[in-house]
C-alpha positions as CSV (number, residue, x, y, z in Angstrom):
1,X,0.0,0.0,0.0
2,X,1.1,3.2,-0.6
3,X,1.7,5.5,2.6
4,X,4.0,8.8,3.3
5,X,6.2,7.9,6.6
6,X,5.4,11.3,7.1
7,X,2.4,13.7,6.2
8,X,1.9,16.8,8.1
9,X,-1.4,18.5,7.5
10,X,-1.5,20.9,4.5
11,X,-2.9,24.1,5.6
12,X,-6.4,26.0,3.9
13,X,-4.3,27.4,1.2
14,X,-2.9,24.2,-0.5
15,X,-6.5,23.1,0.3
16,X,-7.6,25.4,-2.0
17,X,-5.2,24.9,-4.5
18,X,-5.6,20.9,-4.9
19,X,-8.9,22.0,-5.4
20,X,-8.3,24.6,-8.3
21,X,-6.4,21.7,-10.3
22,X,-9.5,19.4,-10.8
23,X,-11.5,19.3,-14.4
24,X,-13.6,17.0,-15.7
25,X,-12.7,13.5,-15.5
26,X,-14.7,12.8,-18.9
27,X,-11.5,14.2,-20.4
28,X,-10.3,10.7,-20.6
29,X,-11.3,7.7,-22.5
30,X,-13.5,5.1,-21.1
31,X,-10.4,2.7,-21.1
32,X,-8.4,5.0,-19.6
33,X,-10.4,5.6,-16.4
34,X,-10.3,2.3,-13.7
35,X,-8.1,4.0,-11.4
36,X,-10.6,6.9,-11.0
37,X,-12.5,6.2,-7.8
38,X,-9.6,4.8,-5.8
39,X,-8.7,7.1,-2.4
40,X,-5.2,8.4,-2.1
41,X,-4.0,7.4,-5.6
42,X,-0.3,7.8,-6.1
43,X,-0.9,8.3,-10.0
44,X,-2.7,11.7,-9.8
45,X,-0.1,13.0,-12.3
46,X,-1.2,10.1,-15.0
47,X,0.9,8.2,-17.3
48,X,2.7,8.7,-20.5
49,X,4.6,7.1,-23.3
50,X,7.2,8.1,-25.0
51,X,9.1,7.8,-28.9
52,X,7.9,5.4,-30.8
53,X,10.4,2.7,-31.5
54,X,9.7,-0.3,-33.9
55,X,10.6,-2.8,-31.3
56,X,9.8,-1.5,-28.1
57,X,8.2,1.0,-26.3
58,X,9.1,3.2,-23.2
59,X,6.4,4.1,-20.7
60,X,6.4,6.5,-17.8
61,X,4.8,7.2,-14.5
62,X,5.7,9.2,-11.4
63,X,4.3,8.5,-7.9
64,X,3.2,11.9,-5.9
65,X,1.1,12.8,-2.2
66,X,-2.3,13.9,-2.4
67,X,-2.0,17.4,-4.0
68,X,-3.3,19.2,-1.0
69,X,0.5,19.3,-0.1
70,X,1.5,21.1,-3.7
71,X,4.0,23.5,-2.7
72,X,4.0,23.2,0.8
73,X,7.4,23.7,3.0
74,X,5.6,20.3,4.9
75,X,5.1,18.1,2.0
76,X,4.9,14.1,3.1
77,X,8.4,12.2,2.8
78,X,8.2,9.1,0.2
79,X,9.3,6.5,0.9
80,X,10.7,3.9,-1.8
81,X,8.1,2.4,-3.5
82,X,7.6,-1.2,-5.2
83,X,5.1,-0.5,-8.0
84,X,4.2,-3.3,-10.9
85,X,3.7,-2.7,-14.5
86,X,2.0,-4.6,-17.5
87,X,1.4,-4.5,-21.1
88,X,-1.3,-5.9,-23.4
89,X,-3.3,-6.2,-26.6
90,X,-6.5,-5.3,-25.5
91,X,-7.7,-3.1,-22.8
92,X,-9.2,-4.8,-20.5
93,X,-5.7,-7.4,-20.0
94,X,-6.6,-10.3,-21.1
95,X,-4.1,-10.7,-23.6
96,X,-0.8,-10.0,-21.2
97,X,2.0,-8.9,-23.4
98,X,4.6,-7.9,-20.8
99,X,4.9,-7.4,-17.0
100,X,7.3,-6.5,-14.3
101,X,7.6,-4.6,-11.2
102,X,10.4,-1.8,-10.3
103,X,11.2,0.4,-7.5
104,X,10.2,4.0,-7.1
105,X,13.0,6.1,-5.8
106,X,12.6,9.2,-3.7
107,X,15.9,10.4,-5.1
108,X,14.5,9.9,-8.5
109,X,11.4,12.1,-7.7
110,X,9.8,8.5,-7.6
111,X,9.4,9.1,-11.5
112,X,10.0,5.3,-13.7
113,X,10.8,5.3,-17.1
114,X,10.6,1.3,-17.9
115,X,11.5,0.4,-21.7
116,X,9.4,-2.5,-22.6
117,X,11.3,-4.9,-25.2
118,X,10.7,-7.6,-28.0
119,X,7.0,-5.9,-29.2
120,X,5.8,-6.4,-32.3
121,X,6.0,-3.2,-34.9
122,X,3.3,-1.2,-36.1
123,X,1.0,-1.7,-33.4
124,X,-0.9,-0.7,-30.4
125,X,-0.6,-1.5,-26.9
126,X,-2.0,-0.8,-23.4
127,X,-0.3,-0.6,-20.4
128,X,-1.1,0.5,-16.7
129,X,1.2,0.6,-13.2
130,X,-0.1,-0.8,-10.2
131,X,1.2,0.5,-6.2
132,X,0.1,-1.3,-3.3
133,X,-4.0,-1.8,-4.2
134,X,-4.1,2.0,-6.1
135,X,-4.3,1.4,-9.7
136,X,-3.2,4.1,-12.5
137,X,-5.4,5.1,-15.3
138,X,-4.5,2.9,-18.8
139,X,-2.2,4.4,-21.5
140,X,-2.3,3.7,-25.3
141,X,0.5,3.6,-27.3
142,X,2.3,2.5,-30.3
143,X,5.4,0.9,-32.1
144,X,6.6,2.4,-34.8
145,X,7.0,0.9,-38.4
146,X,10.0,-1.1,-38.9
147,X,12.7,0.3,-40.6
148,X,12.2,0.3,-44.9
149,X,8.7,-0.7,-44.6
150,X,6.1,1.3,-46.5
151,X,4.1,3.2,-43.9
152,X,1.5,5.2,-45.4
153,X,0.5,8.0,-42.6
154,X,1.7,9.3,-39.9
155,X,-1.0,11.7,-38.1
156,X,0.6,14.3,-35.0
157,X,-0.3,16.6,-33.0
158,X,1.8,19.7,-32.4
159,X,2.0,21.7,-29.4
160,X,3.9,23.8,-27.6
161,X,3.6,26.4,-24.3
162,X,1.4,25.8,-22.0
163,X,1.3,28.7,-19.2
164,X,-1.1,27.3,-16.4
165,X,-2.8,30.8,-15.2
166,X,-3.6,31.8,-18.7
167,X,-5.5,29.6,-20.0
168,X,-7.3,26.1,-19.8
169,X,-5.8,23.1,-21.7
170,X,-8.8,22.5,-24.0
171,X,-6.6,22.1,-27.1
172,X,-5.5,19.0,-24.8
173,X,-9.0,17.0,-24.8
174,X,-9.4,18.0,-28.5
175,X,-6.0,16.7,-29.5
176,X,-6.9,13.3,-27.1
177,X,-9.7,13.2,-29.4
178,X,-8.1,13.6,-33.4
179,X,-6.5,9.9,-32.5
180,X,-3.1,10.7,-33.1
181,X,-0.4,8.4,-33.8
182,X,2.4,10.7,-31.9
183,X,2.5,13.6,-29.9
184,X,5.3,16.4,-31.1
185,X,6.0,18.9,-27.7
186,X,8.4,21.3,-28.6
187,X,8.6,23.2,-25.9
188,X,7.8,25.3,-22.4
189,X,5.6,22.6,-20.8
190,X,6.0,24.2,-17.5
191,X,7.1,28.2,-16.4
192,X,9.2,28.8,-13.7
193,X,7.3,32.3,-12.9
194,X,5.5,32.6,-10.0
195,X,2.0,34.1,-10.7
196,X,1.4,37.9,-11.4
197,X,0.9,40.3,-8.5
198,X,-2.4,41.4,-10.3
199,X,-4.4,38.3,-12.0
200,X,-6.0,40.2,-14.5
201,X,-7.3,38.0,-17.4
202,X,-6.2,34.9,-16.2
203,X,-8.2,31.1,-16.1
204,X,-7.3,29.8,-13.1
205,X,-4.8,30.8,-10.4
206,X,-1.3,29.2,-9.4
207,X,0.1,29.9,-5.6
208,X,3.6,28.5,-6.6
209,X,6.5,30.5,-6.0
210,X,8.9,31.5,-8.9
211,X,10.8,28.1,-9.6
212,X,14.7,28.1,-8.1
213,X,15.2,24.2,-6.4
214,X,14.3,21.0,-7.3
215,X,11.6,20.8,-5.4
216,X,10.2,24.1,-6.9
217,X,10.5,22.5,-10.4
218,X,9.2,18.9,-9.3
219,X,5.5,21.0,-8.1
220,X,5.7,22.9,-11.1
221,X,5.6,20.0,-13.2
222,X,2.8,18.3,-10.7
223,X,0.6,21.9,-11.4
224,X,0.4,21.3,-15.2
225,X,0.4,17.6,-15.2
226,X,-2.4,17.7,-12.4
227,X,-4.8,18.5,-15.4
228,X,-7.4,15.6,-16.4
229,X,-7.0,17.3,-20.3
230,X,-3.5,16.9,-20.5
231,X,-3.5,13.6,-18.5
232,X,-6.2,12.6,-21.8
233,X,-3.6,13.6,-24.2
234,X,-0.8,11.8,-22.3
235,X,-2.8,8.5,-21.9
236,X,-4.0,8.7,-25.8
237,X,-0.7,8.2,-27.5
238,X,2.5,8.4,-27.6
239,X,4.4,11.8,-26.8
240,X,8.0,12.6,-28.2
241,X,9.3,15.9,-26.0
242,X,11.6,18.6,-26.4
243,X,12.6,21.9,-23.9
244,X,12.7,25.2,-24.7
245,X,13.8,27.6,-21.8
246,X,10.7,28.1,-19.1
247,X,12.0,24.7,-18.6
248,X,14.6,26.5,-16.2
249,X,14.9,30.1,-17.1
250,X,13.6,32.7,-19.8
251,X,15.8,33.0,-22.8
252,X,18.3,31.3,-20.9
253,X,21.1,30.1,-23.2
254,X,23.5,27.0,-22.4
255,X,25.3,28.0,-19.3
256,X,23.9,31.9,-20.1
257,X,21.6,32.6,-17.3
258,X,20.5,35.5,-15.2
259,X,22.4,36.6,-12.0
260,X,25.5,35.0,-10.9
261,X,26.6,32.0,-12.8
262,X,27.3,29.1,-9.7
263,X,23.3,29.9,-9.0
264,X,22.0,29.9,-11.9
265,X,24.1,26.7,-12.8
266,X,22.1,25.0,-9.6
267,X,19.2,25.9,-10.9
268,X,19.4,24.8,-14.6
269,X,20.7,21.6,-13.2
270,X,17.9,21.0,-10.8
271,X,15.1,22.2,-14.0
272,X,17.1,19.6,-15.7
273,X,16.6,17.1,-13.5
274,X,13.0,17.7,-12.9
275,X,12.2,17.7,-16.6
276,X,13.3,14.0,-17.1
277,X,12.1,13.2,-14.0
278,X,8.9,14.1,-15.8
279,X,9.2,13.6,-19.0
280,X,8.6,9.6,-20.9
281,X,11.8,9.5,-22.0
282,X,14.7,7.2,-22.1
283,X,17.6,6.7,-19.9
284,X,20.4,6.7,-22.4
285,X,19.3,10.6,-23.1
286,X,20.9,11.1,-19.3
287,X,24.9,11.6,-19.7
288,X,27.2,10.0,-17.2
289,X,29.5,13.2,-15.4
290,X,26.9,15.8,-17.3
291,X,23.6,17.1,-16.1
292,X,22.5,17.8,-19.1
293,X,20.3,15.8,-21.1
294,X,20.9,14.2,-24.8
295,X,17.7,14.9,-26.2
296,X,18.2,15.7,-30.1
297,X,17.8,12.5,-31.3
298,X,16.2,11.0,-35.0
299,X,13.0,8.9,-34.9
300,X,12.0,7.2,-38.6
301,X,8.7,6.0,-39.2
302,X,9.2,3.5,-41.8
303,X,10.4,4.9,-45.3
304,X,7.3,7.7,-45.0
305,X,9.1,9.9,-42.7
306,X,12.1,10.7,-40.6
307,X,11.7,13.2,-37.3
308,X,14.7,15.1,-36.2
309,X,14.3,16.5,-32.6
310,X,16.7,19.5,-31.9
311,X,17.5,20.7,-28.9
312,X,18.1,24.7,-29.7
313,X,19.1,25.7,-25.9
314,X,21.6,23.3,-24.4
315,X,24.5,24.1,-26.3
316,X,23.8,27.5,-28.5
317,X,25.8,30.6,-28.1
318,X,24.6,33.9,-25.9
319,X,22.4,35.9,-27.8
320,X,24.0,38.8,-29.8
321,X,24.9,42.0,-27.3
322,X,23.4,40.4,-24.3
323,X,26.1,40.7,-21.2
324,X,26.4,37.8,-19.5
325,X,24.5,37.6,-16.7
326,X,21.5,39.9,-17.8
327,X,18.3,39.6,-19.3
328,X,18.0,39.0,-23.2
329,X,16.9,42.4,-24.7
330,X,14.5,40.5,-26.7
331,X,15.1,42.6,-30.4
332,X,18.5,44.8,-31.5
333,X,19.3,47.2,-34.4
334,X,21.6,44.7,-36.6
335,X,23.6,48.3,-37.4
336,X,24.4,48.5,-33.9
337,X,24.9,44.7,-33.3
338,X,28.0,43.9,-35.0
339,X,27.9,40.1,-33.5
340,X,24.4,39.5,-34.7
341,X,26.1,37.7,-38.0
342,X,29.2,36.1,-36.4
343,X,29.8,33.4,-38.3
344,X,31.4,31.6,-35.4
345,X,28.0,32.1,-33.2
346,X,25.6,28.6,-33.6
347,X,22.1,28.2,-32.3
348,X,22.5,24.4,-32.2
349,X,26.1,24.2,-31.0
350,X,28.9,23.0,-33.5
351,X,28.5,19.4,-32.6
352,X,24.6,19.0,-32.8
353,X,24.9,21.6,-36.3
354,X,27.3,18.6,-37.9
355,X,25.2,15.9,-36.4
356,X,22.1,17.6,-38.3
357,X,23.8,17.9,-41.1
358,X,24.7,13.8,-41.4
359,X,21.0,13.2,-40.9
360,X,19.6,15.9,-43.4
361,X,22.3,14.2,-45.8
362,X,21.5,10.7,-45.4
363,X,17.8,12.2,-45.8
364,X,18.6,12.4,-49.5
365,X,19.6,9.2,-49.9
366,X,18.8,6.6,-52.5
367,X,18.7,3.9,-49.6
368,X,15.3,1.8,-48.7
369,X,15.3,3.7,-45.6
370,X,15.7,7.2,-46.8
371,X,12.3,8.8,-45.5
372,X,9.8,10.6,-47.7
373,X,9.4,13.3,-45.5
374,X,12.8,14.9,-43.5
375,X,11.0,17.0,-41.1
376,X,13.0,18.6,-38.6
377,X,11.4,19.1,-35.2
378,X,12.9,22.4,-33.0
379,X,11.3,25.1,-30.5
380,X,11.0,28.5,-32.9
381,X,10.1,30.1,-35.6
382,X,12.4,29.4,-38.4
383,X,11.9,31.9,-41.3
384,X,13.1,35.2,-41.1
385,X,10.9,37.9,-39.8
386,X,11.3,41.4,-40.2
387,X,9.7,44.0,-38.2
388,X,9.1,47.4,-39.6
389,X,11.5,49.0,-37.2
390,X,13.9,47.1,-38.4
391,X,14.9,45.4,-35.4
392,X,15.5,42.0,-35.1
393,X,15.0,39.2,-32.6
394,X,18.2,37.6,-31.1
395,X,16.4,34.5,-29.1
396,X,15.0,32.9,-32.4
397,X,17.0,32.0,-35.5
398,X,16.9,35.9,-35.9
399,X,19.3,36.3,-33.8
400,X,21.4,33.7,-35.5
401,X,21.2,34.6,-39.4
402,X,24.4,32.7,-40.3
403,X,23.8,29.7,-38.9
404,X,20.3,29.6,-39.9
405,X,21.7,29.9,-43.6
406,X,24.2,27.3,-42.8
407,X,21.1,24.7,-42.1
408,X,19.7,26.1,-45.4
409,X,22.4,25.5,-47.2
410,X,22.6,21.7,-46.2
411,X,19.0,21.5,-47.0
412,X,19.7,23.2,-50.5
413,X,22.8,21.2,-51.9
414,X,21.7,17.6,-49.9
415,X,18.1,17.9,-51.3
416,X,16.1,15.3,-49.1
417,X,12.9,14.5,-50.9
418,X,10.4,17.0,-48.7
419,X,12.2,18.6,-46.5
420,X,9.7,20.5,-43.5
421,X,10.7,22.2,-40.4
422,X,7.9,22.4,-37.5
423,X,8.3,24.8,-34.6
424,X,6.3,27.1,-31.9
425,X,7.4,29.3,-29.0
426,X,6.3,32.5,-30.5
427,X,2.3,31.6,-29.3
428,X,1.6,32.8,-32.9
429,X,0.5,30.5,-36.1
430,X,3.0,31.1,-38.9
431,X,3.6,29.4,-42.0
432,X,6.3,29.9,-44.0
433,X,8.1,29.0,-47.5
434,X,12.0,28.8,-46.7
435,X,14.0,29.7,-49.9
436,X,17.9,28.6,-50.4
437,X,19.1,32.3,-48.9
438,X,17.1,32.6,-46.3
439,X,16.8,36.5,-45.3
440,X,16.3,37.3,-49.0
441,X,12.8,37.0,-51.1
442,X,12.0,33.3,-52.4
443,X,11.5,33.3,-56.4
444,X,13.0,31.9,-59.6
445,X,16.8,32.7,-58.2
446,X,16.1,32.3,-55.1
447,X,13.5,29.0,-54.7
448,X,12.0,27.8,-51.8
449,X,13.3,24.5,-50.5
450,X,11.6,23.6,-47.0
451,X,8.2,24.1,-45.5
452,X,7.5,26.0,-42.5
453,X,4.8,25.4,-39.6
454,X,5.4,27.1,-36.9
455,X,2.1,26.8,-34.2
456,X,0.4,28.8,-32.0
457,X,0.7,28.2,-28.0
458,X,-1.9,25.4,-25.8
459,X,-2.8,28.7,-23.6
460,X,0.3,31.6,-23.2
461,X,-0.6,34.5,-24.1
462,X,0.6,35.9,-27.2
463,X,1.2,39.7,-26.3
464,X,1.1,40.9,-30.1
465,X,-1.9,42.6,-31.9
466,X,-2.9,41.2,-35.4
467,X,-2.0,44.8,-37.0
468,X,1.6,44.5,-35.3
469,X,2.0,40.9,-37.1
470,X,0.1,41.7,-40.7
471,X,3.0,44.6,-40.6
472,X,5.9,42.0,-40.2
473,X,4.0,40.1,-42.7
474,X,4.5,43.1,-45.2
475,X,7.9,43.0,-43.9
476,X,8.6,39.5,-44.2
477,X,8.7,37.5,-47.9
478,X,8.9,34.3,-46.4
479,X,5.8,34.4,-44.4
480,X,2.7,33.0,-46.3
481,X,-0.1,33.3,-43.4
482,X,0.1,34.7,-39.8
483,X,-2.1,34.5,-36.8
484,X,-1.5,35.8,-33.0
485,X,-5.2,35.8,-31.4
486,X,-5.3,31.9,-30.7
487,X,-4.4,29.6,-28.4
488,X,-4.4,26.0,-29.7
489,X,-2.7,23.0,-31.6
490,X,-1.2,21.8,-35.4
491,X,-2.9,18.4,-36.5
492,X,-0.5,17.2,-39.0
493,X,-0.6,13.9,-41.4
494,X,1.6,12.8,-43.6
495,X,1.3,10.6,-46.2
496,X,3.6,9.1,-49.4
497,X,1.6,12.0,-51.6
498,X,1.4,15.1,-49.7
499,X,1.4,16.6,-45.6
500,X,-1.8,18.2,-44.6
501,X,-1.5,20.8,-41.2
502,X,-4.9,21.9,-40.0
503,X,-4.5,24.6,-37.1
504,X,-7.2,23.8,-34.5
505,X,-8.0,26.8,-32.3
506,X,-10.1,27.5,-28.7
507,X,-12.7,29.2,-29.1
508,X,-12.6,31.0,-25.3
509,X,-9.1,29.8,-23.5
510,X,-10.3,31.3,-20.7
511,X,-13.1,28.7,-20.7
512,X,-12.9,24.7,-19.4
513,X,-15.7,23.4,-21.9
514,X,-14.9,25.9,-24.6
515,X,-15.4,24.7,-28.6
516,X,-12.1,24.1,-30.6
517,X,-12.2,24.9,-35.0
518,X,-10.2,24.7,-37.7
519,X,-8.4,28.2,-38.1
520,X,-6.8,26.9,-41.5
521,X,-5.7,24.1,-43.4
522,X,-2.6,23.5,-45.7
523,X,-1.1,21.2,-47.8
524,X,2.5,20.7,-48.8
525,X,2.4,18.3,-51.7
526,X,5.6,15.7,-52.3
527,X,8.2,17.4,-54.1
528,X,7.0,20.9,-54.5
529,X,8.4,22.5,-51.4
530,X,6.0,25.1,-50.0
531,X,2.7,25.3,-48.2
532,X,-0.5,25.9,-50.1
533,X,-3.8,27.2,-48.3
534,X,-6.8,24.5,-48.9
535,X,-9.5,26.3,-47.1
């Protein structure tokens, strides 16, 4: 049975919270519910699955106290826990697949990440933990296509930044709801901010202090996950996750933080921990004598499509003119920026830039396993965007024009079949035709040779006006269509003839039962780089 050794009474205030956190429970599936009515369930943060692999698959839990205790200075002390696992073809387990039982760690923030080998490829599974007599909900998820084989779609959801206070996470239940094979996050899935002095506007309040220790970062990620909509999503399929910088800091970059540097280097390390602590992913992404985290990484999905995950803040250079140890200035005057196009400066670091570059080469390929599709999978918005003031960002690939074109250019001479790149971070909808020099005008000299979606945020506020983005659209040749007022997802399939993106939007954010519609839908067709409007 699971039971705290210790578990001081919460006080009114974290009463209040754990009751804030609760939405519907009709979020999740039928299937997914059979833990639902059990008292003092360890699983309140749900389940998860992570990439798809052809032979295996990895699935993820974490054990917590009642939520009453969410940032309390009293929270209950863990003990280890013994907690069982099993895998099946059919919901209900009668046809057993796999089992096995493992030990929850305090040290470990009790999270398990148990890969499950020897499955069959191109299939579905369910699976469910067990602690003591409490029972988790059940999680769907999938193998991938084996390698060469002639997969014929690939259907994803795309998300990004999901700030708690501004909004609810309808575009979760929604997203639960399309089916899809795989889950792309790309980004913020926590922020370390405590929230706002004045609560104007906001969905639902947060009591949680601005993120510095472990502990901070382990709540954090129990606030967000606490939500039965993103629990739905989790449960549905399988998720394939990357960080962007509310992870630990805002527009951190590698070792590049605010303040002084040895504590700002705890707390990056401790955000790091917490985010695989609560992410489904695999142990050989953890790197013995590093904190850091290997997480850029290629998935294929038979020959249809190859995913390359970047990681865009582990390893990238400060941003241009920022001193070290203060705030990014957000936008500078390239005039009065001379290190804006360093050549030497990389957004990816010089070791994940020549890893991408392999990948986006053996992308073009004549081999059975060179994908259809190359898409690769980062945080921001790719294209260049000009505002009329003629700043420009440094924290996107703005801020780093050269090596932006040096990407470009790989794509350009390797020539990959399809080549798309998907982002988000921005909370705006952009899509985008990438041409072969990237800051100039795509036309007969200069044609396009990628395909650009870059989505919209689950709930973060956007703070731009639609006139202040149709003018970087005038600005801006690259940009084919530009939103800001939503707050949603990108359903994406793929198939051997073309990729469709349909950018599903909330109707209310600040609404738990709000509607969710199709903003827009496009089509990139195979071989004819660039997106084309279809409604």
């Amino acid at each position: 049975m699971f039971s705290p050794l210790h578990t001081p009474a919460p006080n009114r205030r974290h009463f209040l919270v754990a009751s804030s956190l609760a939405t519907a429970l009709g979020a999740l599936p039928a299937w997914a519910r059979a833990g639902e009515a059990l008292a003092h369930n360890p699983f309140t943060l749900g389940i998860a699955s992570g990439d798809p692999q052809p032979d295996n698959i990895l699935i993820w839990t974490r054990l917590t106290a009642p939520l009453a205790y969410l940032g309390s200075d009293v929270s209950p002390e863990l003990a280890p826990q013994t907690v069982h696992w099993e895998v099946a073809h059919d919901e209900q387990f009668r046809q057993p697949v796999a089992q096995g039982q493992t030990t929850a760690l305090p040290e470990h923030g009790h999270a398990l990440h148990i890969q499950v080998n020897g499955l069959s490829p191109d299939r579905w599974y369910f699976y469910r933990f067990r602690c003591g007599n409490a029972l988790s909900t059940t999680g769907h998820c999938r193998t991938a296509p084996a390698a060469g084989s002639k997969a014929q779609k690939l259907r994803m959801a795309v998300a990004s930044c999901q700030r708690w206070e501004h909004g609810f996470y309808t575009a979760w239940a929604d997203a639960a709801q399309a089916a899809p094979d795989l889950v792309l996050f790309l980004g913020d899935y926590i922020y370390e901010y405590a929230q706002p002095a004045k609560p104007v506007g906001l969905a639902r309040p947060q009591p949680l202090r601005t993120a510095q220790t472990l502990q901070d970062y382990r709540d954090r990620y129990a606030l967000h996950k606490s939500d039965a909509h993103l629990q739905a999503a989790h449960a549905a399929c399988n998720w394939s996750v990357i960080w962007d910088d509310h992870e630990v800091e805002n527009d951190y970059a590698s070792q590049y933080g605010r303040g002084e540097l040895a504590h700002f280097l705890a707390r990056r390390n401790a955000a790091w921990q917490a985010f695989y602590e609560n992410m489904p992913l695999r142990a050989n992404v953890l790197q013995q004598g590093s904190p850091g985290l290997a997480l850029y990484r290629s998935l294929q999905w038979g020959n249809l499509a190859r995913l390359h995950l970047l990681d865009g803040r582990q390893y990238r250079d400060l941003q241009a003119c920022r001193p070290e140890g203060k705030a990014s200035t957000g936008t500078v005057d390239p005039k009065e920026c001379a290190a804006l196009h360093d050549p030497a400066r990389s957004f990816l670091g010089w070791e994940q830039e020549r890893w991408l570059a392999r990948q986006v080469q053996a992308d073009a390929g004549s081999a059975n396993n060179a994908p259809q599709w190359s898409a690769l999978v980062q945080t921001t918005l790719f294209a260049a965007r000009r505002h009329p003031s003629g700043k420009q960002s440094t924290d996107s690939w703005d801020g780093y024009p050269e090596a932006r074109q040096r990407l470009v250019r790989q794509i350009s001479e390797s020539r990959p079949r399809n080549s798309v790149l998907l982002g988000g971070d921005i909370h705006q909808n952009y899509v985008c035709s990438i041409p072969a020099q990237s800051d100039e005008a795509p036309d007969k000299r200069n044609p396009v040779v990628a395909s650009e979606f870059c989505g919209t945020s689950i709930s973060s506020h956007s703070g731009m006006t639609q006139t202040k983005v149709d003018a970087i659209v005038q600005n801006s040749p690259q940009v084919t269509y530009a939103r800001c007022d939503e707050r949603g997802y990108s359903l994406v399939e793929i198939t051997p003839r073309h990729m469709t993106t349909e950018l599903r939007a909330v109707t209310d954010p600040l609404k738990a039962d709000s509607s969710v519609y199709t903003l827009a839908r496009f089509v990139v067709e195979d071989r004819k780089p660039g997106p084309i409007r279809i409604d």
